[in-house]
Kinemage of the C-alpha trace (Angstrom):
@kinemage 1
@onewidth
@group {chain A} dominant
@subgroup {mainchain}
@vectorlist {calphas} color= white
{ca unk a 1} P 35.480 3.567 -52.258
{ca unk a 2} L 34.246 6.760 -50.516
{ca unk a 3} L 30.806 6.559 -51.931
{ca unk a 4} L 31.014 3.031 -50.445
{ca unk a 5} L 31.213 4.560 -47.079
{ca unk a 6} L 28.362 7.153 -47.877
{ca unk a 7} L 26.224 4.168 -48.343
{ca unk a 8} L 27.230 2.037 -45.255
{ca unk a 9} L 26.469 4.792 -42.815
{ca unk a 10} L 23.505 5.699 -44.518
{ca unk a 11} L 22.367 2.136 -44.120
{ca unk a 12} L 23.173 2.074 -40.752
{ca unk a 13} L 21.669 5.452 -39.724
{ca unk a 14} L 18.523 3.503 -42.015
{ca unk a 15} L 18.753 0.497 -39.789
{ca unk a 16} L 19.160 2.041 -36.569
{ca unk a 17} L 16.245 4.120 -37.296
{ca unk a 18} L 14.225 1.189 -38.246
{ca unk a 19} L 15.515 -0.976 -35.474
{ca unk a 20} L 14.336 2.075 -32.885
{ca unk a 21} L 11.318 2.347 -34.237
{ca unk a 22} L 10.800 -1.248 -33.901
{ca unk a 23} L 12.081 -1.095 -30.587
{ca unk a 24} L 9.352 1.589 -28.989
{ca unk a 25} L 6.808 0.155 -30.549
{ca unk a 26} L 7.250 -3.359 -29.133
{ca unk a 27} L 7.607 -1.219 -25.441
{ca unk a 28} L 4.472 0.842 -26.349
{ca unk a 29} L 2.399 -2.336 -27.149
{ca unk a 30} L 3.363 -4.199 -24.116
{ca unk a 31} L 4.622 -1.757 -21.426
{ca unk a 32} L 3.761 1.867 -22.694
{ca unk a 33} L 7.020 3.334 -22.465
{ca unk a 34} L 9.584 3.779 -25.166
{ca unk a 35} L 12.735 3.792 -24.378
{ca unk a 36} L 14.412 5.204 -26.762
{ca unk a 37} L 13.936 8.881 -26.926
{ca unk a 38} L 15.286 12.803 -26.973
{ca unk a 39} L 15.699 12.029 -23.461
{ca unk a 40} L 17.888 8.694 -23.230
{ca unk a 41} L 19.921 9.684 -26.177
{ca unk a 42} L 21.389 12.534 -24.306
{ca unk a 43} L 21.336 10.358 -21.186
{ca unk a 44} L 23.372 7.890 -23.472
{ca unk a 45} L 25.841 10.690 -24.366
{ca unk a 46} L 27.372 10.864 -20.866
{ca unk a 47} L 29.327 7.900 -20.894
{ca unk a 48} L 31.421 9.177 -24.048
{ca unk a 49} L 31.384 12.631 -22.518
{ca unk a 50} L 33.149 11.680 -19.296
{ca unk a 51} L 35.307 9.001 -21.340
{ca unk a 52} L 37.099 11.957 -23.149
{ca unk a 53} L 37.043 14.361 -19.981
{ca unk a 54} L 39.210 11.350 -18.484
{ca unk a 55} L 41.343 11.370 -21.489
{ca unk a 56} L 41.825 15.121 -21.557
{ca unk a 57} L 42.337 15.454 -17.685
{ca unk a 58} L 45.123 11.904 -17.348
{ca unk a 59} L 47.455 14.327 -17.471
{ca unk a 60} L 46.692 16.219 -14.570
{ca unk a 61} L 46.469 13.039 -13.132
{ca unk a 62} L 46.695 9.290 -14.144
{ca unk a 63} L 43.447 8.141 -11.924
{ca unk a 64} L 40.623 10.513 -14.079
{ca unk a 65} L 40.737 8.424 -16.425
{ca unk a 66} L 40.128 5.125 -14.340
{ca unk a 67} L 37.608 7.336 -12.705
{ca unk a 68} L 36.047 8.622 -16.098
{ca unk a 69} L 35.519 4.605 -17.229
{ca unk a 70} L 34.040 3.854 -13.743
{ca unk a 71} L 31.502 6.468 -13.846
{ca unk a 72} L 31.013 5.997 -17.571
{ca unk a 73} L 30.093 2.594 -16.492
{ca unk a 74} L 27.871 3.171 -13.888
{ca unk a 75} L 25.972 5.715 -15.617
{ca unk a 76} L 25.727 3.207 -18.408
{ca unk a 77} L 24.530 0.713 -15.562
{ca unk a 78} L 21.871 3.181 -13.931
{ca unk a 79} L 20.338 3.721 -17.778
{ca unk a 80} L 20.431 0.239 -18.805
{ca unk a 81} L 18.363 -0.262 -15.089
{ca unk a 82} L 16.245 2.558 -15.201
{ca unk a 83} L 14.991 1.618 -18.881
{ca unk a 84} L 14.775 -2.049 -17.139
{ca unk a 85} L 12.750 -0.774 -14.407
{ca unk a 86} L 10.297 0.568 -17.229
{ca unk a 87} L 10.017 -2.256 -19.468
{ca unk a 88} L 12.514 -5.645 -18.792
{ca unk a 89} L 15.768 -6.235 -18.874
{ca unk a 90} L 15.882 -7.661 -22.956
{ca unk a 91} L 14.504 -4.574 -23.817
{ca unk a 92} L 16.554 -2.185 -21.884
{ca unk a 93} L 19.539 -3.873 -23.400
{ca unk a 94} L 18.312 -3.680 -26.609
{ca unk a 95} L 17.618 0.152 -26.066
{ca unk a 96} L 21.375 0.360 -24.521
{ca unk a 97} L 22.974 -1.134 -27.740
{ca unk a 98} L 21.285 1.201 -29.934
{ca unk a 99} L 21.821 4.228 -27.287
{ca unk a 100} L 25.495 3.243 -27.071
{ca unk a 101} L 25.672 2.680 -31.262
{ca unk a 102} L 23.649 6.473 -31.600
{ca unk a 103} L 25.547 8.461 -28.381
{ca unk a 104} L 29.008 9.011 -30.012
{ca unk a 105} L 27.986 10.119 -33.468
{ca unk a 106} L 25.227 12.372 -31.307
{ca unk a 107} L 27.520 13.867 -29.458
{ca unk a 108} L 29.764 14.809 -32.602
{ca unk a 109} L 26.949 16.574 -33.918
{ca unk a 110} L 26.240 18.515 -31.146
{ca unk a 111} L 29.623 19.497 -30.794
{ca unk a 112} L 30.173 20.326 -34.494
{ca unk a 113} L 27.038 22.523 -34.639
{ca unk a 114} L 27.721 24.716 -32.554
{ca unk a 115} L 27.323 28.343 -34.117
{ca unk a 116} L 30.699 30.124 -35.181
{ca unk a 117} L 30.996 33.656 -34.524
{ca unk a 118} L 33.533 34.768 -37.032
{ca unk a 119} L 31.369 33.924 -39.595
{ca unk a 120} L 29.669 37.086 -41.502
{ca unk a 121} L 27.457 36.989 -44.143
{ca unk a 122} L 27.154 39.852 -46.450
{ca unk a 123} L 24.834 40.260 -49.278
């Protein structure tokens, strides 16, 4: 069953790679821009990144979190229109599907990187 799972995410890591691929190309050809980038893929990390801020801070106070989904929304909203502004609207949804879809696990990564500093190496 776990090797299952391997698979399925590879396939989707395949797919979304494909479908991105697919996707700048298309934006290259007929607006020369591609939306999808180093750039947008951070910019698409923000919404997750205030989303668990809110859920880490509701205890301070009940509205961060209401206030963590509003500006994870908007920020969602000013990417989807800035990458609208550049190309259209089908393709800046498009690009905010697979943003959305690549943020989260992005975000992981980064997070789960990072170096650690009790860690020696000796020969």
């Amino acid at each position: 069953m776990e090797i299952s799972i391997v698979a399925g995410a590879i396939a989707l890591i395949v797919f979304l790679v494909w479908l991105s691929k697919k996707l700048n190309f298309y934006s290259m050809e007929t607006y020369h821009y591609a939306p999808i980038g180093l750039g947008t893929i951070v910019l698409g990390m923000i919404p997750f990144i205030l989303i668990i801020a809110g859920f880490i801070l509701q205890d301070k106070s009940p509205e961060n979190l209401q206030m963590a989904l509003l500006f994870a929304s908007l920020s969602i909203m000013g990417l989807f229109g800035w990458i609208a502004n550049q190309s259209s609207w089908k393709v800046a949804l498009g690009a905010i599907v697979i943003l959305l879809i690549v943020g989260l696990p992005s975000l992981l990564v980064l997070f789960l990187s990072g170096s650690d500093e009790d860690y020696y190496y000796y020969d």
